[in-house]
C-alpha positions in Angstrom: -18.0 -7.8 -2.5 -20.6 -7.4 0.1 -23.3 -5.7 -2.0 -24.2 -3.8 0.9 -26.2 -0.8 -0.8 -27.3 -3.4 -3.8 -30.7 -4.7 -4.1 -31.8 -7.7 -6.7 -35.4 -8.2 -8.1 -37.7 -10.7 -7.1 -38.9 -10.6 -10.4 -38.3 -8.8 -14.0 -40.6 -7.5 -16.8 -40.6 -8.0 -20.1 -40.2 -4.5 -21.0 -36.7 -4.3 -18.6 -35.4 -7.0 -20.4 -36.0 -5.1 -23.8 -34.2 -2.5 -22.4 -31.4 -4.8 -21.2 -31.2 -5.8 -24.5 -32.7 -9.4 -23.7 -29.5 -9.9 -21.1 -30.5 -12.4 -18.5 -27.3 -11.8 -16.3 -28.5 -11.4 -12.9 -26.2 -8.2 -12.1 -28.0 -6.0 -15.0 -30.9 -5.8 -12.7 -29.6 -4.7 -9.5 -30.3 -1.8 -8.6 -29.2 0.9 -6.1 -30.3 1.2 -1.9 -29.8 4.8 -1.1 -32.1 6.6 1.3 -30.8 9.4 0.0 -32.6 10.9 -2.7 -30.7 14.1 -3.1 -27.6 12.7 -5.5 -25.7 14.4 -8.0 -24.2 11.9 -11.2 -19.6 11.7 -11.4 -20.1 13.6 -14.3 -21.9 16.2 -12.6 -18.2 16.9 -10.7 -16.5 17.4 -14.0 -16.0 20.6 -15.3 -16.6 19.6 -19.4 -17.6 16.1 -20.8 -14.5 13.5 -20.8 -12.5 13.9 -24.3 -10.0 11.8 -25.8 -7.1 14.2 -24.2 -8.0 13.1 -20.7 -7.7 8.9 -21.5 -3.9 7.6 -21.2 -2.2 6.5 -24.8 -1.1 2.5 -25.4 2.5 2.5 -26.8 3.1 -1.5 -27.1 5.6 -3.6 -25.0 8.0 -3.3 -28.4 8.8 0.1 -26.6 9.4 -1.3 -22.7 13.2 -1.2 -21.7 15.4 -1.1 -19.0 16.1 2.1 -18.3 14.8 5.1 -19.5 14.1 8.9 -18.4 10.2 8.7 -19.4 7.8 6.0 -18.4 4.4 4.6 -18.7 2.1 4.0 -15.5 -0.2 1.2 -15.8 -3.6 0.6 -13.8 -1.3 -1.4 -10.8 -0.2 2.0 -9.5 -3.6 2.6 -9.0 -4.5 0.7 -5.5 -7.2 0.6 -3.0 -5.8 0.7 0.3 -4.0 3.9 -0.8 -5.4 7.7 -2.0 -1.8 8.2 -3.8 0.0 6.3 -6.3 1.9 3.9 -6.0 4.9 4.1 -8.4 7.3 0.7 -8.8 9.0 -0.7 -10.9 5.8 -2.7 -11.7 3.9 -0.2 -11.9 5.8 2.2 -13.9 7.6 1.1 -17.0 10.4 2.9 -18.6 10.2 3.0 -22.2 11.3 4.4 -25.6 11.9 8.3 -25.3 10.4 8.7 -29.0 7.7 7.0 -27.9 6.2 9.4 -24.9 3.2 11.5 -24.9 3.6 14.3 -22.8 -0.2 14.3 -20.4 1.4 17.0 -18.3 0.6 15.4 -15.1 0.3 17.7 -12.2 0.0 17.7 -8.5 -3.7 17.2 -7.6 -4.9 15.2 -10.7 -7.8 12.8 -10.3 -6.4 9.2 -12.0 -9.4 6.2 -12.4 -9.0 3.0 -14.0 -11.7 2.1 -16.9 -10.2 -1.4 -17.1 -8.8 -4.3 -15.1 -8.9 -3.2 -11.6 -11.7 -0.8 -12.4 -13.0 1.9 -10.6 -9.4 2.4 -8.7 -8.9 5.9 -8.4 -5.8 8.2 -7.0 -4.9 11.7 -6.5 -1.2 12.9 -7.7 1.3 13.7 -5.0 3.2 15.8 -7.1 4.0 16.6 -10.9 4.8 14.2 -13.1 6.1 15.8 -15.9 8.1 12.4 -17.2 5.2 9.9 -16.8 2.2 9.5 -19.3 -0.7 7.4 -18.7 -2.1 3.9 -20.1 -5.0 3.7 -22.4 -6.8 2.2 -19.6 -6.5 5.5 -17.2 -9.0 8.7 -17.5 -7.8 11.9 -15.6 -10.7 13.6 -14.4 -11.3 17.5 -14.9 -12.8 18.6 -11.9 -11.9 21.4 -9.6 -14.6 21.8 -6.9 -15.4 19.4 -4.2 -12.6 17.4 -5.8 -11.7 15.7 -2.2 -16.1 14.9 -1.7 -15.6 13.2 -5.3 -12.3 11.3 -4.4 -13.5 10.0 -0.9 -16.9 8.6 -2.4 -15.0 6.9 -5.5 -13.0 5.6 -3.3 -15.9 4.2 -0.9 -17.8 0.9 -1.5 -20.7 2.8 -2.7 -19.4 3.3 -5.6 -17.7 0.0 -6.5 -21.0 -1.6 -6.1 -22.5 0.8 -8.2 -19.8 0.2 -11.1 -19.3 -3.4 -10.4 -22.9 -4.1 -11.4 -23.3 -2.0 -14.0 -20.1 -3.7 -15.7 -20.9 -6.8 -17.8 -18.9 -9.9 -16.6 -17.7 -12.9 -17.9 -14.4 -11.7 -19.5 -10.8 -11.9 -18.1 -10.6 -8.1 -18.2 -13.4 -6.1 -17.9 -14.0 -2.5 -19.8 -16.0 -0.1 -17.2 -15.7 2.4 -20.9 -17.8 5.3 -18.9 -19.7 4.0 -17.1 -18.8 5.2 -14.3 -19.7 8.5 -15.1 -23.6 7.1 -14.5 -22.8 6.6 -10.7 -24.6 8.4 -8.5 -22.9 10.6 -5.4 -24.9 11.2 -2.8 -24.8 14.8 -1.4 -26.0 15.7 2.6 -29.3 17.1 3.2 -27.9 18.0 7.0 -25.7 21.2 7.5 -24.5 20.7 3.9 -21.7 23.2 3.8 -20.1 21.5 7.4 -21.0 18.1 6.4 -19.1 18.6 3.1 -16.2 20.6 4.5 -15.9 17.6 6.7 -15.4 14.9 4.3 -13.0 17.4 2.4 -11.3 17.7 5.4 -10.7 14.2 6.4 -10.1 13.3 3.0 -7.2 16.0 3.1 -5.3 14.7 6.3 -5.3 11.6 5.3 -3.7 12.1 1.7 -1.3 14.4 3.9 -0.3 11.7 5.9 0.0 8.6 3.3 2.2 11.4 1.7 4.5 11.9 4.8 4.8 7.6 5.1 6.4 7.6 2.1 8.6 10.7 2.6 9.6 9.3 5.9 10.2 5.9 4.3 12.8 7.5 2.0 14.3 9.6 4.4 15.0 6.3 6.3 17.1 4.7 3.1 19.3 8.1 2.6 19.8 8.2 5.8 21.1 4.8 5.8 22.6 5.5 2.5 24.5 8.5 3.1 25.9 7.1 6.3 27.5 4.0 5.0 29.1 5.8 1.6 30.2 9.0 3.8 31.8 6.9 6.3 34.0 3.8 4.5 37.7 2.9 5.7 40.3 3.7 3.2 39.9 0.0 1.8 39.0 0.2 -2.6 36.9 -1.8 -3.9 38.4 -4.1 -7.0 36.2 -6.3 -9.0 37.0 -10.1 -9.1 35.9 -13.0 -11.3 34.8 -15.6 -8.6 37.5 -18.2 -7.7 36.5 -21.7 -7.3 36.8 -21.4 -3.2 34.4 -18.9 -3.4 32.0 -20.8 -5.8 32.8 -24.1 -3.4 31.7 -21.8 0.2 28.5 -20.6 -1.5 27.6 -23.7 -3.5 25.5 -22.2 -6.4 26.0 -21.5 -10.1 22.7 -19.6 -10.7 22.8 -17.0 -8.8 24.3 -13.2 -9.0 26.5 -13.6 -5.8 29.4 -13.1 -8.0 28.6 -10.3 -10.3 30.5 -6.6 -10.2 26.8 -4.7 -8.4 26.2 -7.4 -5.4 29.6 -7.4 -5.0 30.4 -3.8 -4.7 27.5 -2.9 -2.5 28.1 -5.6 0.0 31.7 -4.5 0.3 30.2 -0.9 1.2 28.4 -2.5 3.8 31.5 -4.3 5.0 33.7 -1.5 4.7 31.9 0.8 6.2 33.7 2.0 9.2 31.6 1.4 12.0 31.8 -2.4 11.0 29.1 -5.0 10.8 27.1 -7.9 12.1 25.5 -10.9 11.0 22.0 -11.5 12.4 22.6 -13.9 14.6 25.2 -11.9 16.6 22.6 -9.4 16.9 20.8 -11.3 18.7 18.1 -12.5 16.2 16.3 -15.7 15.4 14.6 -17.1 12.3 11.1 -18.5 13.0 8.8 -20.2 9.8 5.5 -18.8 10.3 1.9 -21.4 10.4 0.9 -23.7 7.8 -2.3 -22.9 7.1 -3.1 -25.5 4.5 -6.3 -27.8 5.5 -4.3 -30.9 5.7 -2.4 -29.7 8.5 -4.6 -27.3 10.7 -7.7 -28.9 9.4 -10.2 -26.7 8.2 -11.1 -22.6 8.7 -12.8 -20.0 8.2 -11.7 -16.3 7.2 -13.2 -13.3 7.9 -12.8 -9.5 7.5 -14.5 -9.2 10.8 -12.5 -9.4 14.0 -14.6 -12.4 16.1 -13.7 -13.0 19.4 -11.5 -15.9 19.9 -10.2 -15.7 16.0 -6.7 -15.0 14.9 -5.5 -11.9 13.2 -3.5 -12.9 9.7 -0.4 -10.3 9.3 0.5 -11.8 5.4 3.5 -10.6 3.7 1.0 -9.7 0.8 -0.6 -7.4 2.9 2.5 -5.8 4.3 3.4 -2.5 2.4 6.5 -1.6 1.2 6.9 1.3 3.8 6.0 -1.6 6.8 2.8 -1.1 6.9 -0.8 -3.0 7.0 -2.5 -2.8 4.2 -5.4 -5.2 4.5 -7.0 -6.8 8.2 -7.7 -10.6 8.1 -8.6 -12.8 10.8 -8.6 -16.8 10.6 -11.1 -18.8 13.2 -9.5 -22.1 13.7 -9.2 -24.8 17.0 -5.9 -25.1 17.1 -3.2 -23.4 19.2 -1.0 -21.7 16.0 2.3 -19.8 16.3 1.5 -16.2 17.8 3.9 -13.6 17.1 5.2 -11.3 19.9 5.3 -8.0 20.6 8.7 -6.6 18.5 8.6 -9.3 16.3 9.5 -8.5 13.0 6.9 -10.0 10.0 9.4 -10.8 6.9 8.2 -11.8 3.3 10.5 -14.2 2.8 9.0 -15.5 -0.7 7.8 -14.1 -4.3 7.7 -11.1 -6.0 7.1 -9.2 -2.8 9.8 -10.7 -0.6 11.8 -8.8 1.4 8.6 -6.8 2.7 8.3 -6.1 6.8 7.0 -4.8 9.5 7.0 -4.6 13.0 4.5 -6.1 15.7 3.9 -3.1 18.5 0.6 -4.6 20.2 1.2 -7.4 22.7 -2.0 -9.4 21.5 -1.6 -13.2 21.7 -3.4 -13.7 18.7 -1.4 -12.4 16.3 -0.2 -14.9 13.8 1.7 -15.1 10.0 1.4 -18.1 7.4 4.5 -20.1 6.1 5.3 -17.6 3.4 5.8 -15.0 6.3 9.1 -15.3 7.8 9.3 -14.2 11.5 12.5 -12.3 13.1 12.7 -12.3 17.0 15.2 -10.3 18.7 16.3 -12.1 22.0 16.8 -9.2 24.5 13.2 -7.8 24.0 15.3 -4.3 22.7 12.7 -2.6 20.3 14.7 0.0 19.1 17.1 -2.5 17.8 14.6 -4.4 16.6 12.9 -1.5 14.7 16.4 -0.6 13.3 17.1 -3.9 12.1 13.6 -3.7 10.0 14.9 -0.3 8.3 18.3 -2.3 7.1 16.1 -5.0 5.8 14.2 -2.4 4.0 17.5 -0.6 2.7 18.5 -4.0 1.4 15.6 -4.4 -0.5 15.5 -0.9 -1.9 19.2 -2.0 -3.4 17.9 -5.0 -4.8 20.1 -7.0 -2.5 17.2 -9.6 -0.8 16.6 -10.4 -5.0 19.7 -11.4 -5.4 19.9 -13.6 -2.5 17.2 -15.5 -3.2 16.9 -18.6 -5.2 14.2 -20.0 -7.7 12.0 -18.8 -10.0 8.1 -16.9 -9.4 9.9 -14.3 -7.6 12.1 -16.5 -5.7 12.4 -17.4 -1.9 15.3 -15.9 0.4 15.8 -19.5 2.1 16.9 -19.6 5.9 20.6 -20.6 5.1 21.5 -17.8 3.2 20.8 -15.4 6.3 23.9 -15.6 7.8 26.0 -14.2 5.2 24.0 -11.0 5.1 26.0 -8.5 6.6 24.4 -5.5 8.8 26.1 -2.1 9.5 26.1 -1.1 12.6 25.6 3.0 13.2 26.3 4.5 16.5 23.4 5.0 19.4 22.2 8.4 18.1 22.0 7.7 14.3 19.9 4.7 15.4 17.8 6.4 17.2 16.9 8.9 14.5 17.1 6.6 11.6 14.3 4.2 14.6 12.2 7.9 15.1 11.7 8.1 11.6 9.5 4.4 11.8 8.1 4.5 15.2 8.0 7.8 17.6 5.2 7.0 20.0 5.8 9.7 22.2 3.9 12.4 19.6 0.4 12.9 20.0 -2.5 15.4 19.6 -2.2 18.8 21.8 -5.4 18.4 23.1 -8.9 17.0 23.1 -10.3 20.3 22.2 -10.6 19.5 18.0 -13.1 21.0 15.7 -13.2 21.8 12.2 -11.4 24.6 12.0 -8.5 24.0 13.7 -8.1 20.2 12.8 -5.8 20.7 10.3 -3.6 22.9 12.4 -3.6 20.9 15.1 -3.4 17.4 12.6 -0.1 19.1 11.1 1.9 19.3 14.4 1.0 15.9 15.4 2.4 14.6 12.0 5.7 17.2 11.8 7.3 14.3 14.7 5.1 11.3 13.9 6.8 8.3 12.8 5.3 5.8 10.1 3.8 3.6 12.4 1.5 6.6 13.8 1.1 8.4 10.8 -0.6 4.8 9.5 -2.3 4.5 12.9 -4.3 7.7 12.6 -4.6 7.5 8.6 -6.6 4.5 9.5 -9.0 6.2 12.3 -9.0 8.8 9.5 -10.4 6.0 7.2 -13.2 4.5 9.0 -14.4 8.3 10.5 -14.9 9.1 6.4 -16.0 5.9 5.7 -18.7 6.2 8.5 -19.3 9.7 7.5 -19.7 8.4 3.9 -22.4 5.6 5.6 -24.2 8.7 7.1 -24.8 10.6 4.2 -25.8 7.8 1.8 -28.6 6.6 4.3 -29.3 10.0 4.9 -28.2 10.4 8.9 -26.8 13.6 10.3 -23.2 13.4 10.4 -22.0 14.6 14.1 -18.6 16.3 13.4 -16.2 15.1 15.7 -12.4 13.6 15.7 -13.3 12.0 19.0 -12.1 8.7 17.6 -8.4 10.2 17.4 -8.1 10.3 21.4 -8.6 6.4 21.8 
């Protein structure tokens, strides 16, 4: 962490290290830089004192299983690139029935983690009337300027302020309450505007982050529904494997041969539009840049964009809606395999495999590592490209890339099982609409003429058409005009009000 608004001592009393309770760790006596003296305390936001009701219940791992029609969220669902969250099969355990505690989880419910990945806090999407919360998870009771409350938790001002105030030196740490000490600042400049603007910003972009993930599922029923509704009169009759087959695909561990991968692949190859394999549609397999020292000598990383460095797209970064979660750049001598405009960025490896996304700027700077597989379409034909990427992503959603892959830690979907994947292939206009869905560059805003009041109208019919890709692109101006806002109010600037940074 930068520590940008944290200050450390030259020097300690006595007396503050009777207070400390004779800790010598350096972090118990940082302290806060905030021009800004007009601050109000989290708990200040709530509308009562935190009781045990509002803190998630443990209920063991004796009580995990397969499938179930109640489950447990853990703190993982809980990230920080996102304002909603994000529920997995990670993140989200089924369990026992008999074991649920009904939290009554509703639509617009502040969730922060008081353990692990502390601090992480998200807003609910919707209800969640099956889902109960981890012992490690407060909900927070607090009604007004909920949004201003959100958007500051979820600035660095705040995880500076927690991380220090944490003690360190354990695996997990336990933020308890603490965070209920941290301060908030509040805007001495056309206060009422100032905060109505952060609200507002806040607001859009949980709106959009919202509408990437309905769009993302729209995209697989789409897909879905077109393959089951459209199959040749062909049935589908379970085999046991003969030795031919075992002899073609030359593995024993693998589920290849059991009743689910089989009947979904004959889906696909029944379906009456027919299918393709990647290679007759055009596409190429190339291993991304081995960035290990001993073979591109040494570098340095950055989260700033310097001239002349590289920009890392790494499949850990890559969300599972095809998006870029995190911006890292790599300074390094060496001329490195740059990725192209329409290439597609494939996690080919771990837990995470089967994650992508598509390149749209032509920047030849652009680079992935070796874990990060890279798909190039020969003709240059985006559309195909992008429609290719949602397949890969209806794949993975059927657990199809998993059962591909081979080895253990989350396995690795290796170069030579590609060609037997096989890839419907809709007509022109269902393409097009399932491609729309991803990337529809031809919305934008109605005018330059934005303000306050009308931002939100005018926000809403840029994202009714807006595909992922630009819903993602202006979440992120979104981002860093809050985050800058956020900046302004902390060192006690006037905010100008202004969504100029939407029109670049």
């Amino acid at each position: 962490m930068s520590n940008k608004y944290l200050k450390v001592p030259n020097s300690i009393s006595y007396n503050s290290i009777v207070e400390k309770e004779y800790t010598l760790s350096s972090s118990q006596y940082m302290d806060l830089i905030m021009p800004n003296k007009n601050f109000l305390f989290v708990r200040n936001f709530l509308t009562r004192d935190l009781q045990r009701k509002d803190l998630g219940v443990e209920v063991g791992s004796l009580n995990y299983i397969g499938q179930s029609t109640h489950y447990f969220v853990r703190t993982k669902a809980l990230q920080a690139h996102s304002f909603l969250p994000e529920i997995t099969i990670e993140t989200a355990l089924p369990i026992m029935p008999n074991s649920f505690v009904n939290m009554n989880l509703k639509q617009g419910d502040l969730l922060i983690s008081k353990d692990s990945n502390i601090g992480e806090v998200v807003i609910l999407d919707k209800d969640y009337p099956n889902f109960m919360l981890s012992g490690a998870i407060y909900r927070l009771p607090v009604i007004e300027k909920k949004y201003y409350l959100l958007a500051f938790i979820k600035h660095h001002i705040f995880r500076e302020q927690l991380d220090f105030m944490v003690p360190k030196g354990s695996t997990i740490r336990h933020a308890k309450t603490l965070f209920l000490d941290c301060k908030i600042p509040m805007p001495n400049h056309d206060p009422e505007n100032t905060i109505k603007f952060v609200e507002t910003l806040t607001k859009a972009i949980i709106v959009k982050e919202n509408l990437i993930k309905q769009r993302h599922k729209t995209i697989l029923s789409l897909i879905e529904n077109e393959i089951t509704n459209n199959q040749r009169s062909d049935i589908f009759t379970f085999e046991l494997p003969k030795l031919k087959e075992i002899s073609e695909i030359g593995r024993l561990d693998t589920n290849l041969y059991g009743k689910y991968f089989k009947k979904e692949i004959f889906k696909i190859q029944n379906y009456i539009g027919g299918f393709k394999s990647f290679q007759d549609l055009g596409f190429k397999l190339i291993r991304g840049n081995n960035l290990a020292v001993s073979v591109i000598g040494s570098s340095v990383y950055s989260d700033i964009d310097y001239k002349n460095f590289y920009k890392l797209f790494l499949p850990k970064n890559i969300s599972k809606y095809g998006t870029n979660i995190r911006s890292e750049y790599l300074g390094n001598p060496n001329k490195l395999i740059t990725l192209k405009k329409g290439d597609i960025i494939f996690g080919a490896e771990g837990f995470e495999k089967g994650r992508s996304m598509v390149i749209f700027d032509d920047s030849q700077r652009n680079i992935t590592n070796f874990h990060g597989m890279t798909i190039r379409q020969s003709t240059n034909n985006l559309n195909l490209t992008i429609y290719f990427k949602c397949l890969l992503d209806y794949l993975r959603d059927k657990g199809l890339i998993d059962l591909y892959a081979t080895g253990g830690n989350g396995g690795s979907l290796s170069q030579s099982y590609w060609s037997t994947i096989p890839f419907p292939m809709f007509d022109e206009n269902k393409q097009k609409e399932i491609v729309s869905l991803y990337h529809n560059p031809t919305n934008s805003y109605m005018s330059d003429n934005i303000t306050l009041d009308n931002f939100i109208e005018k926000d809403d019919i840029f994202n009714k058409n807006a595909g992922i890709c630009e819903l993602d692109k202006t979440a992120k101006q979104l981002k860093q005009l809050l985050n800058q806002t956020i900046d302004n109010i902390t060192n006690d600037i006037e905010t100008e009000i202004n969504f100029n940074i939407l029109m670049s």
